[in-house]
PDB file of N, CA, C and O in Angstrom:
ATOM      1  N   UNK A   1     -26.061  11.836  -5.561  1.00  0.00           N
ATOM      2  CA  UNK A   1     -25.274  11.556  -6.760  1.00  0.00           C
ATOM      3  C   UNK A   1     -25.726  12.464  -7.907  1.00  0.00           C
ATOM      4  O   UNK A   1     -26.863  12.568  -8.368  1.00  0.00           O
ATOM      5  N   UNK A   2     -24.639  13.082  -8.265  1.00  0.00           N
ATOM      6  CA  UNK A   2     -25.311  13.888 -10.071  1.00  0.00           C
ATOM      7  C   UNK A   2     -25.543  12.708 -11.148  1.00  0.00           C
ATOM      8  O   UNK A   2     -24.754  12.101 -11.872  1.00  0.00           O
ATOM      9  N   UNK A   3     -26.633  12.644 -11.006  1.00  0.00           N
ATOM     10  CA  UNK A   3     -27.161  11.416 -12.158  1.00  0.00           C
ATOM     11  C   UNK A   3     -27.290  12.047 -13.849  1.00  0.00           C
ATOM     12  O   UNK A   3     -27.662  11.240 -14.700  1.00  0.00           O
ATOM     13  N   UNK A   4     -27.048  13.146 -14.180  1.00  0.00           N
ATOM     14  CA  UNK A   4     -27.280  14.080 -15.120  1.00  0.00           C
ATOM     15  C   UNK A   4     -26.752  13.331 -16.393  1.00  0.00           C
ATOM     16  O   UNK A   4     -25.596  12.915 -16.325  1.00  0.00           O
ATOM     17  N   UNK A   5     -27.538  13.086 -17.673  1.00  0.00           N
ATOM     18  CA  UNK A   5     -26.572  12.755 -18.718  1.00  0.00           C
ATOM     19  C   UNK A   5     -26.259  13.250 -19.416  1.00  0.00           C
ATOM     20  O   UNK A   5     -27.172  13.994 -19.772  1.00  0.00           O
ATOM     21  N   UNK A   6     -24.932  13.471 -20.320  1.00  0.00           N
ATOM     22  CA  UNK A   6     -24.731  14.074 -21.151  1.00  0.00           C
ATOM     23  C   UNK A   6     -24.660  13.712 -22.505  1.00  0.00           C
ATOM     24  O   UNK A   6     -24.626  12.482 -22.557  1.00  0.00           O
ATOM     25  N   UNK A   7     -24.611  14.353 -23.940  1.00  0.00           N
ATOM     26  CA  UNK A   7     -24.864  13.430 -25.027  1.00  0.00           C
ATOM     27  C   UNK A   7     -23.709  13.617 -25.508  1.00  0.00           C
ATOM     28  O   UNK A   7     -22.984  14.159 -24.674  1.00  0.00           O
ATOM     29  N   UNK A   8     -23.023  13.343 -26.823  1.00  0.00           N
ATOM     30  CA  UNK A   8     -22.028  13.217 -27.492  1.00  0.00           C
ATOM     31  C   UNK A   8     -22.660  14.137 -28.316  1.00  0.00           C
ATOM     32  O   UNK A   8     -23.738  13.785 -28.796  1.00  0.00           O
ATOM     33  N   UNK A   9     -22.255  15.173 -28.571  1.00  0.00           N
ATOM     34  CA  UNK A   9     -23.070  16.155 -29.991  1.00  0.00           C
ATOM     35  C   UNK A   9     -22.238  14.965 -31.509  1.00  0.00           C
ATOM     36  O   UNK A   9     -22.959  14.224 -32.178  1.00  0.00           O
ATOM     37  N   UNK A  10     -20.856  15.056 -31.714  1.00  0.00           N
ATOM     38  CA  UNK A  10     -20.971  14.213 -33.062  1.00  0.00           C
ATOM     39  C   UNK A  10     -21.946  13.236 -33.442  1.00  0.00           C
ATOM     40  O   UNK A  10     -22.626  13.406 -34.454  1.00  0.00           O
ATOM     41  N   UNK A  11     -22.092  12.044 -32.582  1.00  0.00           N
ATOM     42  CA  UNK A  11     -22.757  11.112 -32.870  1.00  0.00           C
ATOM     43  C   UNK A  11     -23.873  10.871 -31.876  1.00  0.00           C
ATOM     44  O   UNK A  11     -24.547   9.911 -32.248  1.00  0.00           O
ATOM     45  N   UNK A  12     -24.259  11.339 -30.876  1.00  0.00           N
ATOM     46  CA  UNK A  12     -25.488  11.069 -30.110  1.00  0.00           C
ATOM     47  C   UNK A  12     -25.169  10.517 -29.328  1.00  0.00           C
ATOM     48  O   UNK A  12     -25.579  11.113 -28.333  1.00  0.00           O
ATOM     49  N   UNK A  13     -24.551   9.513 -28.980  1.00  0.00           N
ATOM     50  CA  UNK A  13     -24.201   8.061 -27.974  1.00  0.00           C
ATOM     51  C   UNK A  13     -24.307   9.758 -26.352  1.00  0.00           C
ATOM     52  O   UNK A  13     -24.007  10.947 -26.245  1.00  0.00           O
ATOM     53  N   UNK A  14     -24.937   8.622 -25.513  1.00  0.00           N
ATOM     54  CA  UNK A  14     -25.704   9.229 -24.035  1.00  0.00           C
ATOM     55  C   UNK A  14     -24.943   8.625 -23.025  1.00  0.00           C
ATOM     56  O   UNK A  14     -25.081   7.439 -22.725  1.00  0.00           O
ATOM     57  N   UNK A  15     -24.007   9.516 -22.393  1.00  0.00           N
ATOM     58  CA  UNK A  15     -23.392   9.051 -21.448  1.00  0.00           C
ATOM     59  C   UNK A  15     -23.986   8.807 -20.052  1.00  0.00           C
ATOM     60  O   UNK A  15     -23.523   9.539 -19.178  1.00  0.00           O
ATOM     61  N   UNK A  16     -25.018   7.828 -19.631  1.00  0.00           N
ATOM     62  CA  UNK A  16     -25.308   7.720 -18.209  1.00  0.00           C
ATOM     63  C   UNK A  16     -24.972   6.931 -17.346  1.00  0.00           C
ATOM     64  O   UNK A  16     -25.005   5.701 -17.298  1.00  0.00           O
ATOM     65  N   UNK A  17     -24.426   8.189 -16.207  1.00  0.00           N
ATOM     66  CA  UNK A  17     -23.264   7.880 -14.685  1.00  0.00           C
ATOM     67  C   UNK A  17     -24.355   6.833 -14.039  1.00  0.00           C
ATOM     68  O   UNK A  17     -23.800   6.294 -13.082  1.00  0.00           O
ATOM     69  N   UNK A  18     -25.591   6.379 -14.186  1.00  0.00           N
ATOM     70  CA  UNK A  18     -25.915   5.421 -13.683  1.00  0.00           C
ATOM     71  C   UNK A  18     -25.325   3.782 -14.224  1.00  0.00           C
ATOM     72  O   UNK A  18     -25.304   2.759 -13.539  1.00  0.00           O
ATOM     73  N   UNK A  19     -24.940   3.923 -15.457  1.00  0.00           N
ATOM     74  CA  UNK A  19     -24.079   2.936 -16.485  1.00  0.00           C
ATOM     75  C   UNK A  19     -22.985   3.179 -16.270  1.00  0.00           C
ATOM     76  O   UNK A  19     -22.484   2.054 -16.255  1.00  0.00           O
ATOM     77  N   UNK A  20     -22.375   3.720 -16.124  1.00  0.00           N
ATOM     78  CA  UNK A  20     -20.884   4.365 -16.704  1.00  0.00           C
ATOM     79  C   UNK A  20     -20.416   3.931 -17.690  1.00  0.00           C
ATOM     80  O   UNK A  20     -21.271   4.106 -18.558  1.00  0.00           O
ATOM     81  N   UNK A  21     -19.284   3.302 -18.254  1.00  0.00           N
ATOM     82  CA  UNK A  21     -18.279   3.562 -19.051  1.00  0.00           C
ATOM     83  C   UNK A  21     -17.610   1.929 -18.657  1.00  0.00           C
ATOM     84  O   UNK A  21     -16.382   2.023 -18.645  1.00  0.00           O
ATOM     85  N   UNK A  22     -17.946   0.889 -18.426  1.00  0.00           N
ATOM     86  CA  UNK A  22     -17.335  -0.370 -18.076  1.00  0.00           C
ATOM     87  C   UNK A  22     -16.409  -0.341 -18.984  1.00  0.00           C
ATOM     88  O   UNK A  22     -15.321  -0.070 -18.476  1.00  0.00           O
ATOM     89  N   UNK A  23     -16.363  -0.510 -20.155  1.00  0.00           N
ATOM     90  CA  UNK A  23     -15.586  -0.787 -21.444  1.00  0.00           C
ATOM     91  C   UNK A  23     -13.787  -0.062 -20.692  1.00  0.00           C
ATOM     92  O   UNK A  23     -12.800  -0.497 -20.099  1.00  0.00           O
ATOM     93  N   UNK A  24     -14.272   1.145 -21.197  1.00  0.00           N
ATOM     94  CA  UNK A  24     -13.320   2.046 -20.454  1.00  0.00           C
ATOM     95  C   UNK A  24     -12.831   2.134 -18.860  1.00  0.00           C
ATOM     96  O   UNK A  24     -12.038   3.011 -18.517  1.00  0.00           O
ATOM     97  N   UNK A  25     -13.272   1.328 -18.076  1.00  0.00           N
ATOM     98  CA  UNK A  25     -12.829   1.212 -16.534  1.00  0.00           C
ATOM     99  C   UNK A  25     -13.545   2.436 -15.552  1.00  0.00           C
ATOM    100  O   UNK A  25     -13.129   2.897 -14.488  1.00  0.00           O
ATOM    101  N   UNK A  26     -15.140   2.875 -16.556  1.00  0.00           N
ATOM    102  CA  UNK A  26     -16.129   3.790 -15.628  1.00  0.00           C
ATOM    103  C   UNK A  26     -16.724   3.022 -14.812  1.00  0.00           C
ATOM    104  O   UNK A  26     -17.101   1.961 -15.311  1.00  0.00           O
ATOM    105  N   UNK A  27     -16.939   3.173 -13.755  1.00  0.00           N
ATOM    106  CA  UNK A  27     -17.575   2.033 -12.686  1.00  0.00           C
ATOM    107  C   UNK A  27     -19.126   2.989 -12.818  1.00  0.00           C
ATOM    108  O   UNK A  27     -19.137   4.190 -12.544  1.00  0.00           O
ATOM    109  N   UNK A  28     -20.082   2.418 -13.165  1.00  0.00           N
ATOM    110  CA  UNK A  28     -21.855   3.055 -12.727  1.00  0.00           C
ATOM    111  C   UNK A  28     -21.534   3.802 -11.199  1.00  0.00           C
ATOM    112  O   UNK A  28     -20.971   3.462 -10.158  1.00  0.00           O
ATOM    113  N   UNK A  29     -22.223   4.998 -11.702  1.00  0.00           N
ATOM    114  CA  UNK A  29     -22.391   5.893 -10.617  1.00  0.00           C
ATOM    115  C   UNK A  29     -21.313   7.015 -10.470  1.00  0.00           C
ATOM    116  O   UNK A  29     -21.222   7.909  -9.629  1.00  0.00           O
ATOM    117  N   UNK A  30     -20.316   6.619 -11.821  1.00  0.00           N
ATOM    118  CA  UNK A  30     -19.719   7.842 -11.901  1.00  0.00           C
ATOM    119  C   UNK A  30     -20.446   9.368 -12.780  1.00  0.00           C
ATOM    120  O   UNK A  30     -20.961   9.294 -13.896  1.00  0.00           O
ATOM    121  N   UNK A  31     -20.350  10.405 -12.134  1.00  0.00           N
ATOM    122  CA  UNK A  31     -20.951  11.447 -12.542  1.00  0.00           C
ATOM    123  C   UNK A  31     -20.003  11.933 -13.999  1.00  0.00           C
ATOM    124  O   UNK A  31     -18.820  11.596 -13.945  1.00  0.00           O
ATOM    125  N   UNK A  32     -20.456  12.712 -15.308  1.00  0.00           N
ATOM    126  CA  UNK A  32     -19.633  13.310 -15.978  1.00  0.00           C
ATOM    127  C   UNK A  32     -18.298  14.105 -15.414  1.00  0.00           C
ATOM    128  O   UNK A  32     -17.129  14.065 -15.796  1.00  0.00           O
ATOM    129  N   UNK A  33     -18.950  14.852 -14.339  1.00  0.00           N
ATOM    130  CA  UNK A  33     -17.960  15.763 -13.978  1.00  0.00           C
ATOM    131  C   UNK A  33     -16.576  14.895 -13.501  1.00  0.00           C
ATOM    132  O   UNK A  33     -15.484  15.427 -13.707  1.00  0.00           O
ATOM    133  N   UNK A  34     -16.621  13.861 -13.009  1.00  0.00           N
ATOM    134  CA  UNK A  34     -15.492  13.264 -12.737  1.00  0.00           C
ATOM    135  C   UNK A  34     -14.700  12.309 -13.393  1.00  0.00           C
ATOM    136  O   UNK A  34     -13.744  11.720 -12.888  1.00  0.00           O
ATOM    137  N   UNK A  35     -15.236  12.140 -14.824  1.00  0.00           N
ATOM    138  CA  UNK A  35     -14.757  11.313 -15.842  1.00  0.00           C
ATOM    139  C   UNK A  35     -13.204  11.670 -15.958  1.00  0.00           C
ATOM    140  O   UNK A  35     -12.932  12.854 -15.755  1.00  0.00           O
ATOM    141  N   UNK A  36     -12.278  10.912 -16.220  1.00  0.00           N
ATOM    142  CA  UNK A  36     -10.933  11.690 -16.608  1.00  0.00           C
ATOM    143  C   UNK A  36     -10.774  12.547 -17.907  1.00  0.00           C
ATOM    144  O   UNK A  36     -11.336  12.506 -19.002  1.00  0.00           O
ATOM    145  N   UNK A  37      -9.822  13.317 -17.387  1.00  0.00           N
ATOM    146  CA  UNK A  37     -10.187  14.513 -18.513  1.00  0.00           C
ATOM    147  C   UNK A  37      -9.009  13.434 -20.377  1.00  0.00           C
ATOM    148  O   UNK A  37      -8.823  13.915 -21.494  1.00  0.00           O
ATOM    149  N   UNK A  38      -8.753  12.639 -20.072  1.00  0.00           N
ATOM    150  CA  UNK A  38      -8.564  12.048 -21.450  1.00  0.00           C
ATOM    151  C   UNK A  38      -9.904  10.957 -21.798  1.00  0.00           C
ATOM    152  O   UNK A  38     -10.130  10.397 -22.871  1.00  0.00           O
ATOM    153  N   UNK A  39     -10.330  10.909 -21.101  1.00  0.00           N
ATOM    154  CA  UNK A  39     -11.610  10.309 -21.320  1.00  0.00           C
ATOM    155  C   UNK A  39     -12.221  10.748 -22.654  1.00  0.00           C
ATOM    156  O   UNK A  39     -12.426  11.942 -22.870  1.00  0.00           O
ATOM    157  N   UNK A  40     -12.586   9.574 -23.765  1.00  0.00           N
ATOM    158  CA  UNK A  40     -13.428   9.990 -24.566  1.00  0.00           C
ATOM    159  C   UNK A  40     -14.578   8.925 -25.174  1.00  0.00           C
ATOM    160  O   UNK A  40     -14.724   7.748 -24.845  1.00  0.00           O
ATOM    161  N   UNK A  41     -15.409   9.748 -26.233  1.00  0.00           N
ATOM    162  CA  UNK A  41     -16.745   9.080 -26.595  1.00  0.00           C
ATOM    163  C   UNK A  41     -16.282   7.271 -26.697  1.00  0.00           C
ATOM    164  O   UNK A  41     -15.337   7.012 -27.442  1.00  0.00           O
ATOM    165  N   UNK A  42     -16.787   6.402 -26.141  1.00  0.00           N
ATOM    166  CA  UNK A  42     -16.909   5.129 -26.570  1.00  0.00           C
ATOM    167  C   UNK A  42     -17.196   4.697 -27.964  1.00  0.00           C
ATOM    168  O   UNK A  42     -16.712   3.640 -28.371  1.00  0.00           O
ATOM    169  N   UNK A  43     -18.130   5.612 -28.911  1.00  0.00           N
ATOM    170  CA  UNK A  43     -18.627   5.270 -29.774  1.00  0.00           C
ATOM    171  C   UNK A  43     -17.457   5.978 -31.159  1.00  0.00           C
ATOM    172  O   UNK A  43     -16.720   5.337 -31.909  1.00  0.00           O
ATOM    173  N   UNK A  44     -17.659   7.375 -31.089  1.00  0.00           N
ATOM    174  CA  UNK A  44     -16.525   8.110 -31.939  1.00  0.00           C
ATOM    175  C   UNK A  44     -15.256   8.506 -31.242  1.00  0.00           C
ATOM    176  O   UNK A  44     -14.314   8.659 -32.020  1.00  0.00           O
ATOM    177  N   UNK A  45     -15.017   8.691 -30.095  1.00  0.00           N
ATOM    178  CA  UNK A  45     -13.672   8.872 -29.821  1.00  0.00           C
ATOM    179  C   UNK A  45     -13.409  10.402 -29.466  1.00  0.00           C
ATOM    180  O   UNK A  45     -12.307  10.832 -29.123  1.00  0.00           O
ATOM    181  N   UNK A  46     -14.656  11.226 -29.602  1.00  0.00           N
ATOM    182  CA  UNK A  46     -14.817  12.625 -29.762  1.00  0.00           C
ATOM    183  C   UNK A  46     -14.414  12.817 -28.143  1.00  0.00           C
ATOM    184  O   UNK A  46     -14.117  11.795 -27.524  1.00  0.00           O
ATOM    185  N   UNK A  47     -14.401  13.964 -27.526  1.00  0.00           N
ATOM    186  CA  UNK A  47     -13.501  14.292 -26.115  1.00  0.00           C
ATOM    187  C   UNK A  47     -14.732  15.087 -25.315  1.00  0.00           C
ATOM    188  O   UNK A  47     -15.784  15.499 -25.803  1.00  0.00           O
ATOM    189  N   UNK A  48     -14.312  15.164 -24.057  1.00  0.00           N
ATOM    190  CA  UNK A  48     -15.480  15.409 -23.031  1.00  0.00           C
ATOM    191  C   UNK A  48     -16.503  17.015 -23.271  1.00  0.00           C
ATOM    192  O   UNK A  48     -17.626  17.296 -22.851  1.00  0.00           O
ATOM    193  N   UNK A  49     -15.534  17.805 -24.108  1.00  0.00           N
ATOM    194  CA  UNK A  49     -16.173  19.152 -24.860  1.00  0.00           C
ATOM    195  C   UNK A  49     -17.066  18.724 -25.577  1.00  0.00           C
ATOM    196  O   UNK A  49     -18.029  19.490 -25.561  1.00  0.00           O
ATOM    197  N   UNK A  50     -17.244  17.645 -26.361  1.00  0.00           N
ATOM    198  CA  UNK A  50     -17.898  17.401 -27.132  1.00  0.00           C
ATOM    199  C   UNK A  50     -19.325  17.252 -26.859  1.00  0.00           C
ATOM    200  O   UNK A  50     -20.163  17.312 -27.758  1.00  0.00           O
ATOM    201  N   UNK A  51     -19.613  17.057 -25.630  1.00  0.00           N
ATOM    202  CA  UNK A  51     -20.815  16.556 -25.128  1.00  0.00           C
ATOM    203  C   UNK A  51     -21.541  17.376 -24.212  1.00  0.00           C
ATOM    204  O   UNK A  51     -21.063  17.787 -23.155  1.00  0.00           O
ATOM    205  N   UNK A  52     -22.827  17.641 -24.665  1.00  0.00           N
ATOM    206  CA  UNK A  52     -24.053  18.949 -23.450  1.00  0.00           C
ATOM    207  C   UNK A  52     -24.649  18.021 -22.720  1.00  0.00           C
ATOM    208  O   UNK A  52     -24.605  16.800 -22.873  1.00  0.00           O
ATOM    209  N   UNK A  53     -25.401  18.859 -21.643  1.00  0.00           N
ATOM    210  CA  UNK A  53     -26.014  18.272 -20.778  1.00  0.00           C
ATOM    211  C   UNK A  53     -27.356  17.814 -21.598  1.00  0.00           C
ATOM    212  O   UNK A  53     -27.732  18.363 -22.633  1.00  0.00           O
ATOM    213  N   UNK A  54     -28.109  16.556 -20.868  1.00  0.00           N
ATOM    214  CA  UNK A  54     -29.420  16.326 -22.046  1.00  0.00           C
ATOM    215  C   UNK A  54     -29.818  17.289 -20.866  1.00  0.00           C
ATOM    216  O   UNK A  54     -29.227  17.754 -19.891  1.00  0.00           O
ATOM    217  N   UNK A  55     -31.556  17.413 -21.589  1.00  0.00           N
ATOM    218  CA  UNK A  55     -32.116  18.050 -20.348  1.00  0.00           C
ATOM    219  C   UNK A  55     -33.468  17.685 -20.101  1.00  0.00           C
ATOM    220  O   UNK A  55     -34.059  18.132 -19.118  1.00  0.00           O
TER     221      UNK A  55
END
C-alpha cells in the first residue's frame, strides 16, 4: 500500500491513506494518488494541487 502523506500547503491539515477521508466517502487505506480528482481539503476546501508529499 502507498501509505505516503500528503499536507494541504494552505492550511496544514495531513492527509493520511491510513485514515482516509470518512467524512467525504474515503475508506482508510486509500492512497493520495487515487483520491478523486474533485476531491478536496476537508478542512479549507483547497484541491489535490494544493498538497506535497510530507517527507
Amino acid at each position: 500500500m502507498d501509505n505516503r502523506k500528503f499536507e494541504c500547503q494552505p492550511c496544514g491539515y495531513i492527509y493520511d491513506p491510513a485514515v482516509g477521508d470518512p467524512d467525504s466517502g474515503i475508506k482508510p487505506g486509500t492512497p493520495f494518488s487515487e483520491l478523486p480528482d474533485d476531491w478536496v481539503c476537508p478542512l479549507c476546501g483547497a484541491y489535490k494541487e494544493d498538497f506535497e508529499l510530507v517527507d
